[in-house]
NUDO-239464 format. One record per residue (C-alpha): residue number from 1; residue in three letters; x, y, z. Coordinates in steps of 0.001 Angstrom, whole numbers, m for minus. Layout:
N
<NUM,"ala",<X,Y,Z>>,
...
END
This chain:
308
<1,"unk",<m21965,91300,m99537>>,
<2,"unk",<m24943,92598,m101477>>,
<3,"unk",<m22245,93628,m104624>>,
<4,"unk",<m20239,90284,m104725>>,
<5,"unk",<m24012,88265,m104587>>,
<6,"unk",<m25172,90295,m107298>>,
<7,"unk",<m21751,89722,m109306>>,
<8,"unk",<m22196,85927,m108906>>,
<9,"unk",<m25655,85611,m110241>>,
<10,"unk",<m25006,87518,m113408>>,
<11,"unk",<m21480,86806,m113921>>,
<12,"unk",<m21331,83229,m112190>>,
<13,"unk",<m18527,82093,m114511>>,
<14,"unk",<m15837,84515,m112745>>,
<15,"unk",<m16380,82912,m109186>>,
<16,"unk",<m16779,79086,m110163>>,
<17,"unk",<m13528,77674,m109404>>,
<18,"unk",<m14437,78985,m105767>>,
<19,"unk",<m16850,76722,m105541>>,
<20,"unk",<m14237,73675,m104933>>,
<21,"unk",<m15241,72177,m101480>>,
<22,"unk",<m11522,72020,m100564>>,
<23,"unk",<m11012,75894,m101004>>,
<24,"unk",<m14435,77175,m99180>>,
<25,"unk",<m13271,74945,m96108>>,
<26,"unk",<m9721,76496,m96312>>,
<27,"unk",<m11451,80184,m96244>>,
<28,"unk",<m13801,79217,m93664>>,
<29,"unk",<m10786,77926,m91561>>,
<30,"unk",<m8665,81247,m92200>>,
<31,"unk",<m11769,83077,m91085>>,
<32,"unk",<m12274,81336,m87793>>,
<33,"unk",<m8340,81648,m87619>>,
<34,"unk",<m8804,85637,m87762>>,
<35,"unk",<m11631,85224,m84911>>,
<36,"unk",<m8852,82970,m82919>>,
<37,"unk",<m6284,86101,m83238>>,
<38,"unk",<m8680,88550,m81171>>,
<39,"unk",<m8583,86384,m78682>>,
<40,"unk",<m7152,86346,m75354>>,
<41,"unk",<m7086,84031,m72829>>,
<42,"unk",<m8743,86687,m70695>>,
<43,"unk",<m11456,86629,m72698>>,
<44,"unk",<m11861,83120,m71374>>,
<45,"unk",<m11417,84654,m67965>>,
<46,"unk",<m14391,86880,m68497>>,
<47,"unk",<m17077,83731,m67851>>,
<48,"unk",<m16225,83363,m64539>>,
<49,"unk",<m17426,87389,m64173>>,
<50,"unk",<m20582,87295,m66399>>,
<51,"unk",<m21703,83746,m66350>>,
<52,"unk",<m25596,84855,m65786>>,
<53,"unk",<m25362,86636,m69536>>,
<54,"unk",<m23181,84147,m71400>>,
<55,"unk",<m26076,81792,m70025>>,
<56,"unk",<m28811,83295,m71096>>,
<57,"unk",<m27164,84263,m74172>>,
<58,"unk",<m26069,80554,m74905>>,
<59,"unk",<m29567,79447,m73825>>,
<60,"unk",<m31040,81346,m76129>>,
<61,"unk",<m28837,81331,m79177>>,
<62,"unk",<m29096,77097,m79166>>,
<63,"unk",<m32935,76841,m78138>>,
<64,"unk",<m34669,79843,m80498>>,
<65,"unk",<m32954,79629,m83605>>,
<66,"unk",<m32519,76050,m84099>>,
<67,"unk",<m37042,75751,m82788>>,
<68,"unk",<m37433,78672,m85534>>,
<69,"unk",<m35519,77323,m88350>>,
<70,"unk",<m37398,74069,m87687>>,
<71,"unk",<m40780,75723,m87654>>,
<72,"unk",<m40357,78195,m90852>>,
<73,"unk",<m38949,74986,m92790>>,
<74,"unk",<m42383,73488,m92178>>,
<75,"unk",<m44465,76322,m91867>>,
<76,"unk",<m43444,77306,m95462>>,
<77,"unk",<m43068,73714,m96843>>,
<78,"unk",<m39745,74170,m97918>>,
<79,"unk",<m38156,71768,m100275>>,
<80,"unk",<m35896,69211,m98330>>,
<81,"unk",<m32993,70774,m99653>>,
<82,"unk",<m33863,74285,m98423>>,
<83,"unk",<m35585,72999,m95453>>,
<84,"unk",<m32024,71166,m94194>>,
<85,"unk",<m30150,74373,m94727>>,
<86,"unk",<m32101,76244,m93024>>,
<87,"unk",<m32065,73978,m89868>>,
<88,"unk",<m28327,73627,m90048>>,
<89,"unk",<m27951,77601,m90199>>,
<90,"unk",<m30333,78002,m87281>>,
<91,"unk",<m27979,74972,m85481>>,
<92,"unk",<m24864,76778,m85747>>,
<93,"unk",<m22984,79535,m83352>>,
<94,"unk",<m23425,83052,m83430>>,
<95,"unk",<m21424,84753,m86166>>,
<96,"unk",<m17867,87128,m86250>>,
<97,"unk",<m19893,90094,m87646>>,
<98,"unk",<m22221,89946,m84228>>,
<99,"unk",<m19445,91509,m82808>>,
<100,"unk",<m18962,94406,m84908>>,
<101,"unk",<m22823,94709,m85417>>,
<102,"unk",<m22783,95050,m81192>>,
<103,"unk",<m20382,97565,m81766>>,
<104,"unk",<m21970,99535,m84125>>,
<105,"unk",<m25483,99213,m82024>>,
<106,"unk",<m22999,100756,m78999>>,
<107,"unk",<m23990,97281,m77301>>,
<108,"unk",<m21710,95482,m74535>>,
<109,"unk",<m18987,94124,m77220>>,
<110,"unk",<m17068,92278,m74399>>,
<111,"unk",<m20473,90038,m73771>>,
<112,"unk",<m20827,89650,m77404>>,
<113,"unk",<m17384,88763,m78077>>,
<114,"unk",<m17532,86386,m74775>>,
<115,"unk",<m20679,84571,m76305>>,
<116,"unk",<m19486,84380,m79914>>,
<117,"unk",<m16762,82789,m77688>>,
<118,"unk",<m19205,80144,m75786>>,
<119,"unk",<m21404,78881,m79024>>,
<120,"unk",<m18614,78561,m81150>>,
<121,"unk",<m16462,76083,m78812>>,
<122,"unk",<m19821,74416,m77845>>,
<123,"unk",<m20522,73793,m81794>>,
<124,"unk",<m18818,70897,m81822>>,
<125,"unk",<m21153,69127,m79907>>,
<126,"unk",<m24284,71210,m80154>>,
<127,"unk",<m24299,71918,m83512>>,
<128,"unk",<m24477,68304,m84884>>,
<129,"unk",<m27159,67455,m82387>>,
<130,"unk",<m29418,69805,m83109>>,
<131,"unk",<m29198,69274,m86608>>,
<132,"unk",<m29884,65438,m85945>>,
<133,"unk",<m32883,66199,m83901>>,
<134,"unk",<m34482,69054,m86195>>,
<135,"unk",<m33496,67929,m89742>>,
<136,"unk",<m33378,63767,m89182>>,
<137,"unk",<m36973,63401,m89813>>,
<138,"unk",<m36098,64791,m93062>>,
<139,"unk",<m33164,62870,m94353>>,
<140,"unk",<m30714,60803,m93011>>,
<141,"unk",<m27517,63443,m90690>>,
<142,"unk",<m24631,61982,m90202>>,
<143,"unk",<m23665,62820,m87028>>,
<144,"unk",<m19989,61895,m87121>>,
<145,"unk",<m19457,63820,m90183>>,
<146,"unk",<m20790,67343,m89003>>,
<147,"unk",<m18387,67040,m85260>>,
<148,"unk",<m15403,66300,m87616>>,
<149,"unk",<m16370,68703,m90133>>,
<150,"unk",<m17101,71659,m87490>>,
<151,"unk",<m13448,70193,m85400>>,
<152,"unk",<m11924,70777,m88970>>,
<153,"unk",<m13266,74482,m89563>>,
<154,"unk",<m13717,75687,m86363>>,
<155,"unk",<m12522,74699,m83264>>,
<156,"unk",<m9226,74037,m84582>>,
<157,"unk",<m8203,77454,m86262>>,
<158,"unk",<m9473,79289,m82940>>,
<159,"unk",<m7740,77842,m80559>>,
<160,"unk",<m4152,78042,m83114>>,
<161,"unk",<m5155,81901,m83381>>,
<162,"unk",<m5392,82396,m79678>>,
<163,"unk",<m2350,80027,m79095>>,
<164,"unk",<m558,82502,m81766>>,
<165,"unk",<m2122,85660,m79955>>,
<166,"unk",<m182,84057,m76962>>,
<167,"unk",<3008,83262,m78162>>,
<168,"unk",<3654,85567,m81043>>,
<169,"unk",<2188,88496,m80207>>,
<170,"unk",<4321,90430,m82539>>,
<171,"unk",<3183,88808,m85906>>,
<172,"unk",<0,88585,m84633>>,
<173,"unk",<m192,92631,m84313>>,
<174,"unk",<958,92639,m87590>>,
<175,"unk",<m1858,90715,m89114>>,
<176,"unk",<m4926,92303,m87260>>,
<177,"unk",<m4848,95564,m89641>>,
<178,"unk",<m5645,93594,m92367>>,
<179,"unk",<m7046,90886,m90395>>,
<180,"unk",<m10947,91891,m90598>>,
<181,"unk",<m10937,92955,m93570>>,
<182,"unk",<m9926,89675,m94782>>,
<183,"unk",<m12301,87493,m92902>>,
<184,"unk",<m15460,90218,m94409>>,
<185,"unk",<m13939,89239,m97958>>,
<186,"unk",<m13614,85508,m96989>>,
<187,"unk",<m17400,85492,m95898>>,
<188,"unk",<m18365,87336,m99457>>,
<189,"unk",<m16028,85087,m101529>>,
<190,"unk",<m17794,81759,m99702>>,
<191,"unk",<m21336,83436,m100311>>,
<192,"unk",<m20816,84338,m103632>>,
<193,"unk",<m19336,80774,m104464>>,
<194,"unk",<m22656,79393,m103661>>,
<195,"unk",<m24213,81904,m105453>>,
<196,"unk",<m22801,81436,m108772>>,
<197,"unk",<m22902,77984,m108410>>,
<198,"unk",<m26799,77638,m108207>>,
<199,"unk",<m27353,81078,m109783>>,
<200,"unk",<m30487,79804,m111588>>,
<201,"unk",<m32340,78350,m108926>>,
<202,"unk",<m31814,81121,m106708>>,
<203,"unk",<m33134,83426,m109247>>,
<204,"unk",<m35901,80968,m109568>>,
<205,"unk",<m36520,80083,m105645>>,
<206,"unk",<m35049,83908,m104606>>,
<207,"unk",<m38917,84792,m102748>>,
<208,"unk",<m38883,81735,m101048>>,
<209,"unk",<m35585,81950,m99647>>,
<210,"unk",<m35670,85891,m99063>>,
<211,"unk",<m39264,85177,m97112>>,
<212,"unk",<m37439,81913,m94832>>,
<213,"unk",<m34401,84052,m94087>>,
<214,"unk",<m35947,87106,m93461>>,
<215,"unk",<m38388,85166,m91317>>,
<216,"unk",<m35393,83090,m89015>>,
<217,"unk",<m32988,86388,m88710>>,
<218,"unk",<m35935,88487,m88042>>,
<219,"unk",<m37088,86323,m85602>>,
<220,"unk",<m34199,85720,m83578>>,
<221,"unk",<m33555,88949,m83262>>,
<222,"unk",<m36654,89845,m81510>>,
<223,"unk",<m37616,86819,m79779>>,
<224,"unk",<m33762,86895,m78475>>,
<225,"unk",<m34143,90667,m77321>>,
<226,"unk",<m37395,90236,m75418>>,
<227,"unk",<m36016,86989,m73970>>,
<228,"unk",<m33195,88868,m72553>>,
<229,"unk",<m35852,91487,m71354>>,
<230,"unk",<m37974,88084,m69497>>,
<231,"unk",<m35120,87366,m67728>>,
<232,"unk",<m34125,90589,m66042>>,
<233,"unk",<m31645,92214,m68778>>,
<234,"unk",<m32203,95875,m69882>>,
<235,"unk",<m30625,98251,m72724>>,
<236,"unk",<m27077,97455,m73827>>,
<237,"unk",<m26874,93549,m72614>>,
<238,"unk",<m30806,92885,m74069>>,
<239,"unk",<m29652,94311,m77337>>,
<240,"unk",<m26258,92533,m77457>>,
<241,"unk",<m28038,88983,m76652>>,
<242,"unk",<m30457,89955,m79760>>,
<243,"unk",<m27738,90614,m81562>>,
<244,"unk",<m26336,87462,m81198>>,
<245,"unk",<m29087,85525,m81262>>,
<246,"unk",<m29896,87073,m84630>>,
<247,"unk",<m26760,87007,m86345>>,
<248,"unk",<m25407,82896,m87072>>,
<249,"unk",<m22079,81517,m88625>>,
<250,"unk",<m24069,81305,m92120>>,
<251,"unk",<m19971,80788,m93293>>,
<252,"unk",<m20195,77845,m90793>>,
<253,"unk",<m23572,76532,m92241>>,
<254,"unk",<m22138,76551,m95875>>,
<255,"unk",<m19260,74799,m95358>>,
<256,"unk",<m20961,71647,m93315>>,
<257,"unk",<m24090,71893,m95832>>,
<258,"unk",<m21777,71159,m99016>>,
<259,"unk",<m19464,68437,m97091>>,
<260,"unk",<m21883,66749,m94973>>,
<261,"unk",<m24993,66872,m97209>>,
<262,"unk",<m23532,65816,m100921>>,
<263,"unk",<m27013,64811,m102138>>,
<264,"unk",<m28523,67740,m101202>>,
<265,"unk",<m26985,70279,m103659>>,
<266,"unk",<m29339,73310,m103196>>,
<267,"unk",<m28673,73070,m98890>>,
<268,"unk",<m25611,75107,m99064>>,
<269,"unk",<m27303,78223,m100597>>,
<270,"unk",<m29643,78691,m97725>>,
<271,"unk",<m26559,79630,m95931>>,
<272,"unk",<m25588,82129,m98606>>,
<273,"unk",<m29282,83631,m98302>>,
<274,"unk",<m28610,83859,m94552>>,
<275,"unk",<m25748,85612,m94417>>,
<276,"unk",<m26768,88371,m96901>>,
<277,"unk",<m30060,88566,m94940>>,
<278,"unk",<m28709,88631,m91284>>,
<279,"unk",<m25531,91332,m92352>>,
<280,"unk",<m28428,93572,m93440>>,
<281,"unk",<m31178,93199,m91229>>,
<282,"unk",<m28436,93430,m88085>>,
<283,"unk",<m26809,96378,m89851>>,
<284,"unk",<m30348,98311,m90114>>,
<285,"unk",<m31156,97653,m86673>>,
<286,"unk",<m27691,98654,m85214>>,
<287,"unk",<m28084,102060,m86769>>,
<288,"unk",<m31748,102178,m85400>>,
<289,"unk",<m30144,101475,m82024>>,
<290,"unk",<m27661,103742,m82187>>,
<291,"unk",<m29833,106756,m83217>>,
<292,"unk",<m32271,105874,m80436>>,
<293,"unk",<m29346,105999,m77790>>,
<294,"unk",<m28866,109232,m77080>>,
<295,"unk",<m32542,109930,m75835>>,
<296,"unk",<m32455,107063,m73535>>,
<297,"unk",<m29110,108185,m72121>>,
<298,"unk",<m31228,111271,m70703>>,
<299,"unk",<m33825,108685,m68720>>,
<300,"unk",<m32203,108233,m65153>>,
<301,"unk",<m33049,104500,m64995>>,
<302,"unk",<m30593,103903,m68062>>,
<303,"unk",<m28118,105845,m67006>>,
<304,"unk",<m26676,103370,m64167>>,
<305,"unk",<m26410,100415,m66415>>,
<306,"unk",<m24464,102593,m69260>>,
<307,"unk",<m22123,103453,m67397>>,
<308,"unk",<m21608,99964,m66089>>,
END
Protein backbone atom coordinates (compact mmCIF):
# COMPACT_ATOMS: atom_id res chain seq x y z
CA UNK A 1 0.00 0.00 0.00
CA UNK A 2 2.58 2.42 1.36
CA UNK A 3 4.99 1.52 -2.05
CA UNK A 4 2.21 1.82 -4.77
CA UNK A 5 1.02 5.46 -2.84
CA UNK A 6 4.42 6.59 -2.93
CA UNK A 7 4.80 5.42 -6.75
CA UNK A 8 1.66 7.46 -7.64
CA UNK A 9 2.67 10.73 -6.19
CA UNK A 10 6.03 10.86 -7.86
CA UNK A 11 5.36 8.96 -10.88
CA UNK A 12 1.49 9.81 -11.28
CA UNK A 13 1.70 9.52 -15.08
CA UNK A 14 2.16 5.52 -14.93
CA UNK A 15 -1.22 4.97 -12.98
CA UNK A 16 -3.54 7.66 -14.76
CA UNK A 17 -5.50 5.69 -17.08
CA UNK A 18 -6.63 3.89 -13.71
CA UNK A 19 -8.22 6.64 -12.77
CA UNK A 20 -11.29 6.02 -15.36
CA UNK A 21 -14.46 5.80 -13.11
CA UNK A 22 -15.61 2.78 -15.18
CA UNK A 23 -12.39 0.68 -14.33
CA UNK A 24 -12.11 1.58 -10.36
CA UNK A 25 -15.88 0.37 -10.12
CA UNK A 26 -14.99 -2.84 -12.11
CA UNK A 27 -11.96 -3.50 -9.47
CA UNK A 28 -14.01 -2.60 -6.63
CA UNK A 29 -16.69 -5.13 -7.91
CA UNK A 30 -13.98 -8.00 -8.51
CA UNK A 31 -12.87 -7.25 -4.98
CA UNK A 32 -16.19 -7.63 -3.27
CA UNK A 33 -16.54 -10.67 -5.77
CA UNK A 34 -13.30 -12.28 -4.02
CA UNK A 35 -15.04 -11.46 -0.47
CA UNK A 36 -18.36 -13.27 -2.02
CA UNK A 37 -16.05 -16.52 -2.80
CA UNK A 38 -15.14 -17.06 1.05
CA UNK A 39 -18.37 -17.26 1.69
CA UNK A 40 -20.64 -19.89 2.73
CA UNK A 41 -24.00 -20.00 3.36
CA UNK A 42 -23.06 -21.21 6.82
CA UNK A 43 -21.53 -18.27 7.45
CA UNK A 44 -25.02 -16.86 7.21
CA UNK A 45 -25.99 -19.62 9.58
CA UNK A 46 -23.57 -18.36 12.15
CA UNK A 47 -26.08 -15.18 13.21
CA UNK A 48 -28.52 -17.22 14.52
CA UNK A 49 -25.48 -18.57 17.10
CA UNK A 50 -23.78 -15.19 17.88
CA UNK A 51 -26.43 -12.63 17.34
CA UNK A 52 -25.44 -10.69 20.80
CA UNK A 53 -21.77 -9.92 19.01
CA UNK A 54 -22.81 -9.31 15.41
CA UNK A 55 -25.13 -6.73 17.36
CA UNK A 56 -22.97 -5.02 19.16
CA UNK A 57 -20.52 -5.17 16.50
CA UNK A 58 -23.07 -3.72 13.89
CA UNK A 59 -24.17 -1.21 16.55
CA UNK A 60 -21.09 0.01 16.87
CA UNK A 61 -19.49 -0.05 13.47
CA UNK A 62 -22.75 2.26 12.05
CA UNK A 63 -23.11 4.62 15.23
CA UNK A 64 -19.10 5.49 16.13
CA UNK A 65 -17.56 5.90 12.95
CA UNK A 66 -20.08 7.64 10.98
CA UNK A 67 -20.57 10.36 14.80
CA UNK A 68 -16.56 10.52 14.50
CA UNK A 69 -16.09 11.21 10.93
CA UNK A 70 -18.80 13.86 11.40
CA UNK A 71 -17.12 15.42 14.39
CA UNK A 72 -13.27 15.44 13.07
CA UNK A 73 -14.74 17.00 9.69
CA UNK A 74 -15.85 19.90 11.87
CA UNK A 75 -13.59 19.81 14.58
CA UNK A 76 -10.73 20.34 12.04
CA UNK A 77 -12.71 22.56 9.56
CA UNK A 78 -12.10 20.49 6.78
CA UNK A 79 -12.70 21.72 3.32
CA UNK A 80 -16.17 20.45 1.98
CA UNK A 81 -14.49 18.24 -0.25
CA UNK A 82 -12.42 16.49 2.44
CA UNK A 83 -15.05 16.91 4.97
CA UNK A 84 -17.69 14.69 2.58
CA UNK A 85 -15.10 12.00 2.18
CA UNK A 86 -14.46 11.61 5.29
CA UNK A 87 -18.18 11.18 6.34
CA UNK A 88 -18.80 8.78 3.51
CA UNK A 89 -15.67 6.59 4.67
CA UNK A 90 -16.87 6.65 8.26
CA UNK A 91 -20.62 5.62 6.59
CA UNK A 92 -19.44 2.63 4.96
CA UNK A 93 -19.02 -1.27 6.18
CA UNK A 94 -16.19 -2.69 7.77
CA UNK A 95 -13.42 -3.63 5.35
CA UNK A 96 -11.96 -7.32 3.74
CA UNK A 97 -8.55 -6.69 5.41
CA UNK A 98 -10.49 -6.63 9.07
CA UNK A 99 -10.50 -10.09 8.61
CA UNK A 100 -7.01 -10.86 8.09
CA UNK A 101 -5.99 -8.02 10.56
CA UNK A 102 -8.34 -10.29 13.26
CA UNK A 103 -6.33 -12.98 12.21
CA UNK A 104 -3.15 -11.69 12.60
CA UNK A 105 -4.27 -10.05 16.20
CA UNK A 106 -5.25 -14.08 16.93
CA UNK A 107 -8.87 -12.46 17.33
CA UNK A 108 -12.26 -14.53 16.77
CA UNK A 109 -11.99 -14.47 12.73
CA UNK A 110 -15.40 -16.28 12.43
CA UNK A 111 -17.11 -13.04 14.32
CA UNK A 112 -15.12 -10.81 12.18
CA UNK A 113 -15.81 -12.49 9.05
CA UNK A 114 -19.68 -12.80 10.28
CA UNK A 115 -19.76 -8.90 10.83
CA UNK A 116 -17.82 -7.89 7.71
CA UNK A 117 -20.77 -10.11 6.59
CA UNK A 118 -23.69 -7.97 8.44
CA UNK A 119 -22.40 -4.19 7.49
CA UNK A 120 -21.67 -4.97 4.14
CA UNK A 121 -25.31 -6.40 3.14
CA UNK A 122 -26.79 -3.64 5.43
CA UNK A 123 -24.74 -0.90 3.25
CA UNK A 124 -27.18 -0.64 0.95
CA UNK A 125 -29.45 0.98 3.07
CA UNK A 126 -27.29 2.28 5.87
CA UNK A 127 -24.67 3.58 4.09
CA UNK A 128 -26.60 6.20 2.00
CA UNK A 129 -28.47 7.31 5.06
CA UNK A 130 -25.92 8.09 7.07
CA UNK A 131 -24.20 9.91 4.57
CA UNK A 132 -27.50 12.01 3.99
CA UNK A 133 -27.80 12.76 7.61
CA UNK A 134 -23.97 13.58 8.39
CA UNK A 135 -22.77 15.18 5.11
CA UNK A 136 -26.36 16.92 3.79
CA UNK A 137 -25.81 19.97 5.75
CA UNK A 138 -22.83 20.24 3.67
CA UNK A 139 -23.88 19.75 0.12
CA UNK A 140 -26.62 18.39 -1.53
CA UNK A 141 -26.40 13.65 -1.32
CA UNK A 142 -28.19 12.09 -3.57
CA UNK A 143 -29.63 9.43 -1.97
CA UNK A 144 -30.74 7.33 -4.92
CA UNK A 145 -27.42 7.48 -6.43
CA UNK A 146 -25.25 6.07 -3.45
CA UNK A 147 -28.10 2.68 -2.92
CA UNK A 148 -27.58 2.08 -6.72
CA UNK A 149 -24.04 2.79 -6.68
CA UNK A 150 -23.29 0.53 -3.43
CA UNK A 151 -26.17 -2.35 -5.23
CA UNK A 152 -23.70 -1.98 -8.25
CA UNK A 153 -20.29 -2.60 -6.28
CA UNK A 154 -21.28 -4.46 -3.54
CA UNK A 155 -24.11 -6.33 -2.84
CA UNK A 156 -24.22 -7.69 -6.18
CA UNK A 157 -20.65 -9.32 -6.62
CA UNK A 158 -21.13 -10.97 -3.01
CA UNK A 159 -23.94 -12.64 -3.29
CA UNK A 160 -22.64 -14.04 -7.27
CA UNK A 161 -19.36 -15.14 -5.27
CA UNK A 162 -21.24 -17.03 -2.64
CA UNK A 163 -23.81 -18.29 -5.29
CA UNK A 164 -20.46 -19.51 -7.23
CA UNK A 165 -18.94 -20.87 -3.83
CA UNK A 166 -22.28 -22.91 -3.95
CA UNK A 167 -22.54 -24.19 -7.19
CA UNK A 168 -19.05 -24.40 -8.53
CA UNK A 169 -17.12 -25.24 -5.89
CA UNK A 170 -14.44 -26.59 -8.06
CA UNK A 171 -13.47 -23.32 -9.96
CA UNK A 172 -14.04 -21.56 -7.06
CA UNK A 173 -11.07 -23.62 -5.20
CA UNK A 174 -9.18 -22.84 -8.00
CA UNK A 175 -9.38 -19.12 -7.72
CA UNK A 176 -8.92 -18.64 -3.86
CA UNK A 177 -4.93 -19.18 -4.13
CA UNK A 178 -4.67 -16.28 -6.01
CA UNK A 179 -7.82 -14.89 -4.86
CA UNK A 180 -6.43 -12.52 -1.90
CA UNK A 181 -3.77 -11.60 -3.33
CA UNK A 182 -5.69 -10.08 -6.02
CA UNK A 183 -8.25 -8.21 -4.05
CA UNK A 184 -4.81 -6.60 -1.76
CA UNK A 185 -3.57 -5.45 -5.36
CA UNK A 186 -7.10 -4.27 -6.41
CA UNK A 187 -7.32 -2.11 -3.13
CA UNK A 188 -3.57 -0.61 -3.95
CA UNK A 189 -4.32 -0.12 -7.69
CA UNK A 190 -7.81 1.92 -6.61
CA UNK A 191 -5.70 3.89 -3.90
CA UNK A 192 -3.01 4.69 -5.96
CA UNK A 193 -5.44 5.84 -8.85
CA UNK A 194 -6.60 8.51 -6.58
CA UNK A 195 -3.35 9.23 -5.65
CA UNK A 196 -1.83 10.08 -8.84
CA UNK A 197 -4.72 11.72 -9.87
CA UNK A 198 -4.64 14.57 -7.18
CA UNK A 199 -0.93 14.00 -6.45
CA UNK A 200 -0.41 17.76 -5.88
CA UNK A 201 -2.96 18.50 -3.52
CA UNK A 202 -2.24 15.65 -1.46
CA UNK A 203 1.28 16.67 -1.24
CA UNK A 204 -0.09 20.03 -0.45
CA UNK A 205 -3.13 19.00 2.05
CA UNK A 206 -0.98 15.52 3.12
CA UNK A 207 -0.97 16.92 7.28
CA UNK A 208 -4.40 17.60 7.13
CA UNK A 209 -5.51 14.46 5.80
CA UNK A 210 -2.80 12.25 7.71
CA UNK A 211 -4.12 14.21 11.12
CA UNK A 212 -8.29 13.44 10.02
CA UNK A 213 -7.46 9.83 9.19
CA UNK A 214 -5.29 9.09 11.81
CA UNK A 215 -7.82 10.76 14.07
CA UNK A 216 -11.22 8.54 12.63
CA UNK A 217 -9.15 5.02 12.41
CA UNK A 218 -7.57 5.73 15.65
CA UNK A 219 -10.62 6.45 17.13
CA UNK A 220 -12.70 3.71 16.14
CA UNK A 221 -10.47 1.47 17.12
CA UNK A 222 -10.47 2.37 20.68
CA UNK A 223 -13.77 3.73 21.26
CA UNK A 224 -15.00 0.31 19.42
CA UNK A 225 -12.74 -1.89 21.83
CA UNK A 226 -13.85 -0.29 25.08
CA UNK A 227 -17.43 -0.34 23.78
CA UNK A 228 -17.20 -3.99 23.42
CA UNK A 229 -15.58 -4.00 26.99
CA UNK A 230 -19.11 -1.69 28.30
CA UNK A 231 -21.11 -4.23 27.14
CA UNK A 232 -19.78 -7.38 28.71
CA UNK A 233 -17.13 -8.63 25.94
CA UNK A 234 -13.54 -9.53 27.04
CA UNK A 235 -10.13 -10.46 25.10
CA UNK A 236 -10.51 -12.05 21.67
CA UNK A 237 -14.31 -10.82 20.79
CA UNK A 238 -13.44 -6.97 22.36
CA UNK A 239 -10.45 -6.91 20.10
CA UNK A 240 -12.18 -8.37 17.00
CA UNK A 241 -15.21 -5.71 17.38
CA UNK A 242 -12.24 -2.96 17.51
CA UNK A 243 -10.94 -4.34 14.77
CA UNK A 244 -13.79 -3.93 12.83
CA UNK A 245 -14.91 -0.97 13.96
CA UNK A 246 -11.53 0.48 13.04
CA UNK A 247 -10.90 -0.88 9.79
CA UNK A 248 -13.81 0.58 6.84
CA UNK A 249 -14.33 -0.33 3.06
CA UNK A 250 -12.08 2.90 2.21
CA UNK A 251 -12.26 0.82 -1.54
CA UNK A 252 -16.07 1.24 -0.97
CA UNK A 253 -15.77 5.01 -0.02
CA UNK A 254 -13.69 5.76 -3.24
CA UNK A 255 -15.72 4.34 -5.58
CA UNK A 256 -19.22 6.14 -4.34
CA UNK A 257 -17.09 9.47 -3.63
CA UNK A 258 -15.97 9.75 -7.47
CA UNK A 259 -19.56 8.54 -8.92
CA UNK A 260 -21.88 10.07 -6.59
CA UNK A 261 -20.02 13.32 -5.76
CA UNK A 262 -18.72 14.63 -9.45
CA UNK A 263 -18.32 18.21 -8.18
CA UNK A 264 -16.44 17.35 -5.44
CA UNK A 265 -13.14 16.18 -7.05
CA UNK A 266 -10.78 16.10 -3.99
CA UNK A 267 -13.72 13.64 -1.89
CA UNK A 268 -12.41 10.52 -3.34
CA UNK A 269 -8.83 10.90 -1.93
CA UNK A 270 -9.96 10.93 1.63
CA UNK A 271 -10.72 7.38 0.96
CA UNK A 272 -7.24 6.74 -0.41
CA UNK A 273 -5.81 8.47 2.90
CA UNK A 274 -8.04 6.04 4.83
CA UNK A 275 -7.11 3.05 3.60
CA UNK A 276 -3.31 3.60 3.83
CA UNK A 277 -3.97 4.89 7.38
CA UNK A 278 -6.35 2.11 8.72
CA UNK A 279 -3.98 -0.99 6.89
CA UNK A 280 -1.21 0.47 9.08
CA UNK A 281 -2.53 1.53 12.20
CA UNK A 282 -4.64 -2.07 12.32
CA UNK A 283 -1.46 -3.85 11.23
CA UNK A 284 0.64 -2.18 14.25
CA UNK A 285 -1.90 -2.95 16.67
CA UNK A 286 -2.45 -6.64 15.55
CA UNK A 287 1.20 -7.31 16.17
CA UNK A 288 0.90 -5.43 19.59
CA UNK A 289 -1.94 -7.87 20.28
CA UNK A 290 -0.38 -10.70 19.33
CA UNK A 291 2.86 -10.17 21.34
CA UNK A 292 0.76 -9.35 24.40
CA UNK A 293 -1.14 -12.79 24.05
CA UNK A 294 0.87 -15.11 25.39
CA UNK A 295 1.09 -13.46 28.96
CA UNK A 296 -2.57 -13.20 29.22
CA UNK A 297 -2.99 -16.84 28.20
CA UNK A 298 -1.21 -17.58 31.71
CA UNK A 299 -4.12 -15.40 33.74
CA UNK A 300 -6.88 -18.07 34.64
CA UNK A 301 -9.77 -15.67 33.90
CA UNK A 302 -8.64 -15.61 30.09
CA UNK A 303 -8.09 -18.87 29.77
CA UNK A 304 -11.94 -20.04 29.58
CA UNK A 305 -12.88 -17.64 26.89
CA UNK A 306 -9.67 -18.73 24.62
CA UNK A 307 -10.44 -21.74 24.47
CA UNK A 308 -14.02 -20.99 23.60
Amino acid sequence: MILTSAMALYWPEWLLPLNQGSVMVLILAFIMLCMGLTLTFDDFRRIARMPKAIAVGFVAQYSIMPLLSWGIAYALNLPPDFAVGLILVGCCPGGTASNLVTYIAKADVALSVVMTVCSTMAAIILTPLLTQLFAGALVPVDTWMLFKQTLQVVIIPVILGVLLNRWAPQLVQRIMPIAPLLSVLGVCMVCAAVFAANAESILNHGSQLILAAALLHGGGFLLGYYFAHIVGYQSQSARTISIEVGMQNSGLAIVLAKQTFPLLPLAPVVGAVSAVMHSLLGSLLAVLWRARLPQQQTSTAEVPEIQS
